[in-house]
BALOMI-178967 format. One record per residue (C-alpha): residue number from 1; x, y, z; residue in three letters. Coordinates in pm, 1 decimal, always signed. Each point is the difference from the previous one (the first is absolute). Example, Ala and Ser with C-alpha at 12.3 -4.5 7.8 and 13.67 -1.06 7.14 Angstrom:
BEGIN
> k, xx, yy, zz, r
> 1, +1230.0, -450.0, +780.0, Ala .
> 2, +137.0, +344.0, -66.0, Ser .
This chain:
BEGIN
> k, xx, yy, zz, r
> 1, -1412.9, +514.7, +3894.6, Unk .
> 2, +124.7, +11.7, -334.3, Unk .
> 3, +211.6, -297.7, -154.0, Unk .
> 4, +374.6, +63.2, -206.9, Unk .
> 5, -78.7, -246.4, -302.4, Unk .
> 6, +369.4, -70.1, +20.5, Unk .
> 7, -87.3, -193.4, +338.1, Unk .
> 8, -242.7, -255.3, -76.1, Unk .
> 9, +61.4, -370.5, -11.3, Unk .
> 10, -148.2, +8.9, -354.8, Unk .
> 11, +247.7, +296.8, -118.9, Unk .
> 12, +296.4, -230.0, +141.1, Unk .
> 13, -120.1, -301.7, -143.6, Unk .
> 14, -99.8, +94.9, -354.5, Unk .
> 15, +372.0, +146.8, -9.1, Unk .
> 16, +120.2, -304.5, +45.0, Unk .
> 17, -135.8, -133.7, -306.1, Unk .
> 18, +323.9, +6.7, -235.3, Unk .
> 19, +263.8, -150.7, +282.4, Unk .
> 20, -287.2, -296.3, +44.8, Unk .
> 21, -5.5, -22.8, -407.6, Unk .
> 22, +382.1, -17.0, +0.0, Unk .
> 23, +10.2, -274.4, +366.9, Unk .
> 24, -246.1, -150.1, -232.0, Unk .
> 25, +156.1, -52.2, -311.5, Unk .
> 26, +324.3, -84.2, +171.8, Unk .
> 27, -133.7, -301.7, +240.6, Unk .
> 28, -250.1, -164.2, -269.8, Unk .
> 29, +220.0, -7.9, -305.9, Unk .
> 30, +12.8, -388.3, +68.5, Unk .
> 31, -336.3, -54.8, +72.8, Unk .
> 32, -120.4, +200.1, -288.2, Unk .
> 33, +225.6, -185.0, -263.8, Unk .
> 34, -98.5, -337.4, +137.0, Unk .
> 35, -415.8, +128.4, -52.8, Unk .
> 36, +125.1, +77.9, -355.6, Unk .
> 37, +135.6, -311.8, -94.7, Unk .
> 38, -281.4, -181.7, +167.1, Unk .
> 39, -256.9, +197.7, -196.5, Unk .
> 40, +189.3, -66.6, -266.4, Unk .
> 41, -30.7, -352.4, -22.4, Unk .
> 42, -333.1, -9.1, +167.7, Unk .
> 43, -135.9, +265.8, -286.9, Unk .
> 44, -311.0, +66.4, +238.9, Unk .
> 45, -335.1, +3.0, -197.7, Unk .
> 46, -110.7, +289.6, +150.9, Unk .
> 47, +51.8, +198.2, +335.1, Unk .
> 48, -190.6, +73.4, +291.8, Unk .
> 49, +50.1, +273.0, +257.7, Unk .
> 50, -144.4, -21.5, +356.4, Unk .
> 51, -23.3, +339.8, +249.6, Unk .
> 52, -163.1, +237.4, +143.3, Unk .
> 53, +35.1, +424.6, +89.2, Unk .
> 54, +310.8, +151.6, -141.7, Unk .
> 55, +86.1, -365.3, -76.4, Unk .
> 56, -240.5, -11.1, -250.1, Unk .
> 57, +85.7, +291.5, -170.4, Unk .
> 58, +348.6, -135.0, -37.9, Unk .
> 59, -179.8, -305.2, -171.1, Unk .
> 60, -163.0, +156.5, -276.0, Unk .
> 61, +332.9, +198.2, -98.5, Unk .
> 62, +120.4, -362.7, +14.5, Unk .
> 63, -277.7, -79.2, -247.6, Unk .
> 64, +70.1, +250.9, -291.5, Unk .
> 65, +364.1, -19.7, +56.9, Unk .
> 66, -10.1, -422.1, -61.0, Unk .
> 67, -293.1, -16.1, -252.9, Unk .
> 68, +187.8, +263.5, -180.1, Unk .
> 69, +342.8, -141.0, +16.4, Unk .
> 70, -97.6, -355.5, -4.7, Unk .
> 71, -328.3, -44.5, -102.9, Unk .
> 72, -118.2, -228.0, +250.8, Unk .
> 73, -359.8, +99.2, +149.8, Unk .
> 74, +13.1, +148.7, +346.2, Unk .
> 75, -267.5, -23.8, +224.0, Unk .
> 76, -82.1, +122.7, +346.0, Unk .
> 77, -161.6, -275.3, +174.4, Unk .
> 78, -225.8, +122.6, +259.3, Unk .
> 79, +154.5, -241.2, +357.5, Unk .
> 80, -370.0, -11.1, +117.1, Unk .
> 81, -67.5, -232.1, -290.5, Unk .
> 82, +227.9, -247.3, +202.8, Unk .
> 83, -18.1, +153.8, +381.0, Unk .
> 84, -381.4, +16.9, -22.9, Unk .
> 85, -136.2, -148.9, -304.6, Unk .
> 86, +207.4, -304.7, +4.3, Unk .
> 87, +67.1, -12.3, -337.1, Unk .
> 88, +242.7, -285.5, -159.5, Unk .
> 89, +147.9, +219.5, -257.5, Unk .
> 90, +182.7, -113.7, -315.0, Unk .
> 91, +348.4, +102.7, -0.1, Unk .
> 92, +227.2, -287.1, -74.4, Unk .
> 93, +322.5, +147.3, -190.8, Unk .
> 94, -78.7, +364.3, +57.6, Unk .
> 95, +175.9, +264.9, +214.5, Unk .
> 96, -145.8, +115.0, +329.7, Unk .
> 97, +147.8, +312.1, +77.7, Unk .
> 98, -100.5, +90.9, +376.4, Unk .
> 99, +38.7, +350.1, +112.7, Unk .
> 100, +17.5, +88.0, +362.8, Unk .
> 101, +196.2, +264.9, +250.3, Unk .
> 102, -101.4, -238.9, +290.0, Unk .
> 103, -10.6, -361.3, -150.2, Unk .
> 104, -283.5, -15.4, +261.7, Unk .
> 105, -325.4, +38.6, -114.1, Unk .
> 106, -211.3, -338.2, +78.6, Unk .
> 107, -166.5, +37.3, -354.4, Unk .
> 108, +332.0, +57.0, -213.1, Unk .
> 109, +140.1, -290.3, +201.6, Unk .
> 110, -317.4, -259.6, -117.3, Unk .
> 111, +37.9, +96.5, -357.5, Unk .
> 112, +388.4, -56.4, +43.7, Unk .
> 113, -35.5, -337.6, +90.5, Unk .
> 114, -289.9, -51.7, -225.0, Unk .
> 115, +194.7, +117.6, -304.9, Unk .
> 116, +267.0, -231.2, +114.0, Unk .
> 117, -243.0, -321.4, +37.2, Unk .
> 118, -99.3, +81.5, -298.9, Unk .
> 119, +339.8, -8.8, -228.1, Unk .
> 120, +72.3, +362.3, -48.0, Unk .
> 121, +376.5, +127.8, +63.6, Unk .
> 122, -42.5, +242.4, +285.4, Unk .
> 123, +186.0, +285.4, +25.3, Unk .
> 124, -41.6, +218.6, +276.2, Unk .
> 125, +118.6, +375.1, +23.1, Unk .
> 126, +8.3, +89.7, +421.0, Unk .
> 127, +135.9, +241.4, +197.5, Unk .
> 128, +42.8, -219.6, +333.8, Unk .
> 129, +238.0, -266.2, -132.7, Unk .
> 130, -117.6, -261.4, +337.5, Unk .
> 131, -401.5, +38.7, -135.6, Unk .
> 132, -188.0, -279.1, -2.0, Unk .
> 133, -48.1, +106.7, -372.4, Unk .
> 134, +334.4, -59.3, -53.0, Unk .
> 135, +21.3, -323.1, +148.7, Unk .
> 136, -307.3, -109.7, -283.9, Unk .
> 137, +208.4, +133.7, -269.1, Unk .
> 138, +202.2, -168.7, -219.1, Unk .
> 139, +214.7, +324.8, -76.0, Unk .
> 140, -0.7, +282.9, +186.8, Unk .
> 141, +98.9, +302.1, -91.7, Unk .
> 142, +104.6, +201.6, +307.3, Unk .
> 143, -73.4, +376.2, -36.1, Unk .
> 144, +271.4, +134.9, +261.1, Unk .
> 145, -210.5, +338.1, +53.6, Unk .
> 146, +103.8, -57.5, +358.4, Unk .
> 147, -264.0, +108.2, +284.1, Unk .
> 148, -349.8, +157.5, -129.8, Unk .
> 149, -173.2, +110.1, +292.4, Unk .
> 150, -232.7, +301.9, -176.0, Unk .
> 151, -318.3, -140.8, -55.8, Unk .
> 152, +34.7, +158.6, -373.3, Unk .
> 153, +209.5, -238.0, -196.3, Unk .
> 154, +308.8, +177.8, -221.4, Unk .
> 155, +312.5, -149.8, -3.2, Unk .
> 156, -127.7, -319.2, +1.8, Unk .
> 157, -249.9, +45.0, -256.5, Unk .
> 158, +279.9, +127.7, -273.0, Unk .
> 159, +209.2, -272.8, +118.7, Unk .
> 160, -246.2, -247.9, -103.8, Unk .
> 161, +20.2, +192.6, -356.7, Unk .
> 162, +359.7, -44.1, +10.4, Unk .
> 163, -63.5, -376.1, +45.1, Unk .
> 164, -199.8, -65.9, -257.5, Unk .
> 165, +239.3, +179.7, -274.5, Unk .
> 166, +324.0, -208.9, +172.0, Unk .
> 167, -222.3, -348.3, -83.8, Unk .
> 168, -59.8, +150.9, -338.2, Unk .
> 169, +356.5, +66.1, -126.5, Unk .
> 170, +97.3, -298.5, +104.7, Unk .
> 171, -282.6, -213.0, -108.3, Unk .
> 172, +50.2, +183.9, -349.8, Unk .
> 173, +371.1, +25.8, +28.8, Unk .
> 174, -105.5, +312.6, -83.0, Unk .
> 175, +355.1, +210.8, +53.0, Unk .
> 176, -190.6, +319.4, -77.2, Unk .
> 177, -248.5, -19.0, +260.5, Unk .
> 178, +252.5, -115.5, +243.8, Unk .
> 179, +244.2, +274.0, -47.9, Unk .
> 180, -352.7, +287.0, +17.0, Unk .
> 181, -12.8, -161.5, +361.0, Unk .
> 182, +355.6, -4.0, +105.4, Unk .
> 183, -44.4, +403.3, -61.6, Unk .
> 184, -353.8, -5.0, +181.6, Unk .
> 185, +168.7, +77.6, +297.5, Unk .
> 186, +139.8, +314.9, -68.5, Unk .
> 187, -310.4, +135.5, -173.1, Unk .
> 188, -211.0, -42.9, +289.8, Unk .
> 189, +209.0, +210.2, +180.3, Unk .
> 190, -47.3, +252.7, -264.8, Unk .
> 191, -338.4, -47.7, +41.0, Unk .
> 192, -50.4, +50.2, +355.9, Unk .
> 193, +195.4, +308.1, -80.7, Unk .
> 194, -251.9, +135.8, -227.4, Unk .
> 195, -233.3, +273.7, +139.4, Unk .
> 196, -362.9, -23.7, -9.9, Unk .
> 197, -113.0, +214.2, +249.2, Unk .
> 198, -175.7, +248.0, -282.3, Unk .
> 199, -257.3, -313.3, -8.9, Unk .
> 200, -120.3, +27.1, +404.7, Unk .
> 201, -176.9, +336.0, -65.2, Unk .
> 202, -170.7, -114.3, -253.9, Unk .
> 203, -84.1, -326.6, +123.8, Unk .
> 204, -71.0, +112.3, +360.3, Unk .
> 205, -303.6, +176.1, -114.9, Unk .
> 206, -235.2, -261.0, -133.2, Unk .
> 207, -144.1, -325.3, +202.5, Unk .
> 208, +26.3, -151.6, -317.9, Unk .
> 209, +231.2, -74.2, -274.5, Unk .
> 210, +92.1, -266.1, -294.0, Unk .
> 211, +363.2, -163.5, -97.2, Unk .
> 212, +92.7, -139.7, -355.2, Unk .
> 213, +190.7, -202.5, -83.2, Unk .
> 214, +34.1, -314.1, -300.5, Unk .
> 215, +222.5, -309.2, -78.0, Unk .
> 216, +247.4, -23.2, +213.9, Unk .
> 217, -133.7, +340.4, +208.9, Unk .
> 218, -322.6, -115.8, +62.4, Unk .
> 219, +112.8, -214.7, +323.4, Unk .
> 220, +206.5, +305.2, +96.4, Unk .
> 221, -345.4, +216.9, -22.0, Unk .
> 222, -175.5, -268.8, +229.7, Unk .
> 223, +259.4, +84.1, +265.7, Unk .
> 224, +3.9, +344.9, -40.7, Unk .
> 225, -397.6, +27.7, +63.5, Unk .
> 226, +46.4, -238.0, +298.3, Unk .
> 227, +197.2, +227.9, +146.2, Unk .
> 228, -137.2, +261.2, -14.5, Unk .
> 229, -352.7, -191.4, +167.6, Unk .
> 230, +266.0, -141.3, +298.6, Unk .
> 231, +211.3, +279.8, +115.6, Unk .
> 232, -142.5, +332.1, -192.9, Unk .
> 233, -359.3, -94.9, +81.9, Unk .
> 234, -117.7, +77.6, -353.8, Unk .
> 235, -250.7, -175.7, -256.7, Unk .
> 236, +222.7, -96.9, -255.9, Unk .
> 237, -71.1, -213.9, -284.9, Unk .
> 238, +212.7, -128.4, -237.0, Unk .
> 239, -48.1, -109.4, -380.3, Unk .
> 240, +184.8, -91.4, -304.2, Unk .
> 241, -2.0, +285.0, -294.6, Unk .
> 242, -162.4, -230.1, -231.8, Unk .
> 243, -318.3, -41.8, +253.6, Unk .
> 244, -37.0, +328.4, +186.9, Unk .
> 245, -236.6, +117.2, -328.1, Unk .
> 246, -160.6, -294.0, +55.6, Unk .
> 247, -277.5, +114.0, +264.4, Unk .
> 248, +227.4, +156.4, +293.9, Unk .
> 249, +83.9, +325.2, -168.9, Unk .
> 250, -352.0, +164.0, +22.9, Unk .
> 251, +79.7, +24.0, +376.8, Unk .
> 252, +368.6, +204.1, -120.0, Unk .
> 253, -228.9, +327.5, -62.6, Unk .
> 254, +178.7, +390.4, +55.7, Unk .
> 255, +333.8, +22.8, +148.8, Unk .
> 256, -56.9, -416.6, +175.1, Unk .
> 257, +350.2, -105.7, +77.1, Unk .
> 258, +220.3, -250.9, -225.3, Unk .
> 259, +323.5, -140.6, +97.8, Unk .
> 260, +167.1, -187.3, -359.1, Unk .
> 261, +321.1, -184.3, +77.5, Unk .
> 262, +112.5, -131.6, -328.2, Unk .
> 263, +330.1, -201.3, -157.3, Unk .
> 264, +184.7, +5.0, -309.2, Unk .
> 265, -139.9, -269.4, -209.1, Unk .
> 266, -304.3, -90.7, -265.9, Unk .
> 267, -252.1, +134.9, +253.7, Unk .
> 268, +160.1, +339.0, +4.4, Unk .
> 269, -221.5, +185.0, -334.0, Unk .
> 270, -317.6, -156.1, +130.1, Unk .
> 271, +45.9, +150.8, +325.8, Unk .
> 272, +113.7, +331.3, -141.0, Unk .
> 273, -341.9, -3.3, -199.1, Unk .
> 274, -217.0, -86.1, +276.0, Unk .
> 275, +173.5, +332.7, +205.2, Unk .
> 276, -76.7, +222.9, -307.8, Unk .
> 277, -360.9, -62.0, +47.1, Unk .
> 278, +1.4, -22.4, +360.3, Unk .
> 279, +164.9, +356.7, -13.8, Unk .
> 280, -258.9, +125.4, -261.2, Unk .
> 281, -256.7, -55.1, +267.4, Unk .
> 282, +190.5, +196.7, +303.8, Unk .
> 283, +95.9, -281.8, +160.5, Unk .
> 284, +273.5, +73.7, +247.4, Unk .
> 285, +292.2, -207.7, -141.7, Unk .
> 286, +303.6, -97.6, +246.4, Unk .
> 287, +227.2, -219.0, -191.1, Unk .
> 288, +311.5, -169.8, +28.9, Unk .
> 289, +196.7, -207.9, -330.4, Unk .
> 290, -106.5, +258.8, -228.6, Unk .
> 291, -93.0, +329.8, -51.6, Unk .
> 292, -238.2, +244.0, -92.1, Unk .
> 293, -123.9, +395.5, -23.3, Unk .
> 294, -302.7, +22.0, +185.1, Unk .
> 295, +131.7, -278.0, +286.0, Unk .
> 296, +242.3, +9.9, +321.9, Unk .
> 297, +285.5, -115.9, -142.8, Unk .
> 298, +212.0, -218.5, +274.7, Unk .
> 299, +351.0, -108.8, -70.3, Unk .
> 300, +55.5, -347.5, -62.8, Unk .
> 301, +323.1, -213.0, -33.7, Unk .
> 302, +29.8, -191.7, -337.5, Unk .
> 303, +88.9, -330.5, -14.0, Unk .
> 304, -76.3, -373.7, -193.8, Unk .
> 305, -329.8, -9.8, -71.3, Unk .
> 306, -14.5, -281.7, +222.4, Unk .
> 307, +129.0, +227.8, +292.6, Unk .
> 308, -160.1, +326.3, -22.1, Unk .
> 309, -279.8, -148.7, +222.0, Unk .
> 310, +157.1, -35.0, +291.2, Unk .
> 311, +179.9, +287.9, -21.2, Unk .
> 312, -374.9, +198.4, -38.9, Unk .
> 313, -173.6, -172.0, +267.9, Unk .
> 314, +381.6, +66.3, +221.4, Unk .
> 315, -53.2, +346.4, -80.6, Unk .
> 316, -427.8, -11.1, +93.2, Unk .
> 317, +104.4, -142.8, +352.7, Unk .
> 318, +150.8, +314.4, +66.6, Unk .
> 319, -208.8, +210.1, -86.0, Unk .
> 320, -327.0, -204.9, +141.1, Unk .
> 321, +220.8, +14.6, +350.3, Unk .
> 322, +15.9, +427.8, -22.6, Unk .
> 323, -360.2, -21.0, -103.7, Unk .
> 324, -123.3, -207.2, +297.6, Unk .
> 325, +207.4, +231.5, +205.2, Unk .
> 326, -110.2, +309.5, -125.6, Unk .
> 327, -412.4, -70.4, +39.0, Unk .
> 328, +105.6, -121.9, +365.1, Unk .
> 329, +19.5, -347.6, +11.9, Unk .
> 330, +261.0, -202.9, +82.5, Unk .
> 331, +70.4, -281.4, -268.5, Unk .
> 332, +163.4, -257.5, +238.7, Unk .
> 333, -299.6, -3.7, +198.8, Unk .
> 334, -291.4, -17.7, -236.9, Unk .
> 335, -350.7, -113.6, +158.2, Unk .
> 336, -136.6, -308.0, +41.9, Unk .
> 337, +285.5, -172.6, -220.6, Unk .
> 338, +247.4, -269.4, +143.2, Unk .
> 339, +364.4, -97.2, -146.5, Unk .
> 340, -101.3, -355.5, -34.6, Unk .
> 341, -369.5, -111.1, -140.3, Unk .
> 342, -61.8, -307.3, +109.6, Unk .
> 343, -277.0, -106.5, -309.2, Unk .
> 344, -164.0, -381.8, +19.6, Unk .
């Protein structure tokens, strides 16, 4: 029996995305000014970032989006370094920036209190406000995406983007930034608007495909290619444009498959030279941020440089939703995955 994509749990959810943005902008504007001033006059000598899945992904966008705007190093610390290895890390007057939907993940709760123990200002951004991550926390940001019950993370997952920008602005006093993401909301509902359906075609037939992304993208690419693995079935890889000539492209050979989901900012001409060779070569270009001749061209909903990757990867959840659909899955149901991955 075939499936509406309008019905799915993941369909409803990902719409939600802009009225969680907006619940959480509204309910944290406290907490977020109180994490600026106290970053302010902690001025944290560097930042770590702790989680796993989409989680993750939402951790390296933190990364370029800090380093660039503060220029603080921001590094992913692996939790099995504390949950497994039992590592006494260094992090005395740093930020720990926890990421979790759940706040229940034994090894994300370890490093918590570990970073804790071990000076660092911990700041955790979670989705179930009662976690036991939250109760480690010195801060917490609450996400307010309301109920997740998909497997595949969306809402949640651009919440936790939306997060990161509202400590940002107000860490920075930064009124530009803040006033891009007091008009986030609005532009994700553009986005979910947009239609991608010309890309299922010519994604549906190939096993295998790449996403692009850089700076501030390249988290947004990791998410797109893990969807695509949990609810589309597909072997998806993702890669920044400065590294995919780098090795992986000699597998790109005739028409191969390439999503590029790009922003407006300094990474913009180095992707748009990377697609005119990829497009020499008869690579089948799908791209989103920018265009170009030989490519399917998708619409995409300009913004702050800062928030035109959401509003790509709100737009991606769609269409990865109509894509699962149409090869016959069903993306709330994905095999062999749980909501909650309880990792020692």
């Amino acid at each position: 029996m075939s499936i509406d994509p309008s019905t799915t749990r993941m369909f409803s959810e990902a719409a939600e995305a802009a009225a969680a943005v907006q619940r959480q902008l509204d309910r944290n504007a406290g907490t977020a000014a109180r994490i600026g001033r106290r970053l302010r006059e902690l001025q944290p000598r560097f930042v770590t970032t702790v989680a796993r899945g989409s989680s993750d992904h939402a951790a390296c966008y933190a990364k370029y989006l800090l380093e660039t705007r503060t220029g603080l190093v921001t590094s992913s610390s692996g939790p099995s370094v504390v949950s497994v290895y039992r590592a006494r890390l260094q992090l005395k007057d740093s930020l720990c920036l926890l990421i979790s939907q759940s706040g229940a993940s034994p090894d994300l709760l370890a490093m918590a209190a570990a970073a804790r123990d071990a000076g660092a200002f911990v700041v955790a951004l979670v989705n179930v406000a009662n976690s036991p991550l939250a109760a480690l926390a010195h801060e917490v940001i609450e996400l307010q995406a309301g109920p997740e019950t998909s497997v595949a993370a969306t809402k949640s997952f651009i919440a936790s983007l939306a997060a990161v920008i509202q400590i940002l602005g107000h860490w920075l006093d930064d009124a530009e930034i803040a006033d891009a993401l007091d008009r986030a909301p609005a532009q994700l509902q553009q986005a979910w608007d947009c239609d991608w359906t010309p890309a299922v075609e010519v994604i549906a037939g190939y096993p295998d495909l790449f996403v692009l992304g850089r700076g501030l993208g390249l988290g947004i690419a990791y998410e797109a290619a893990l969807k695509f693995k949990e609810v589309c079935g597909l072997h998806a890889e993702a890669f920044s444009s400065a590294e995919v000539l780098h090795g992986p492209v000699t597998i790109a050979r005739g028409d191969f498959p390439v999503l590029v989901l790009a922003q407006n900012d300094a990474c913009r001409p180095g992707i748009e030279a990377l697609v005119d060779r990829l497009a020499q070569r008869g690579i089948k270009l799908i791209m989103a941020g920018l265009r170009h001749a030989d490519a399917v061209n998708l619409p995409s909903t300009a913004a702050h440089p800062v928030i035109e990757p959401l509003l790509r990867i709100q737009s991606f959840y769609r269409l990865a939703n109509a894509l699962s659909v149409h090869l016959g899955l069903d993306p709330d149901r994905p095999p062999y995955l749980s909501k909650v991955t309880a990792t020692l």
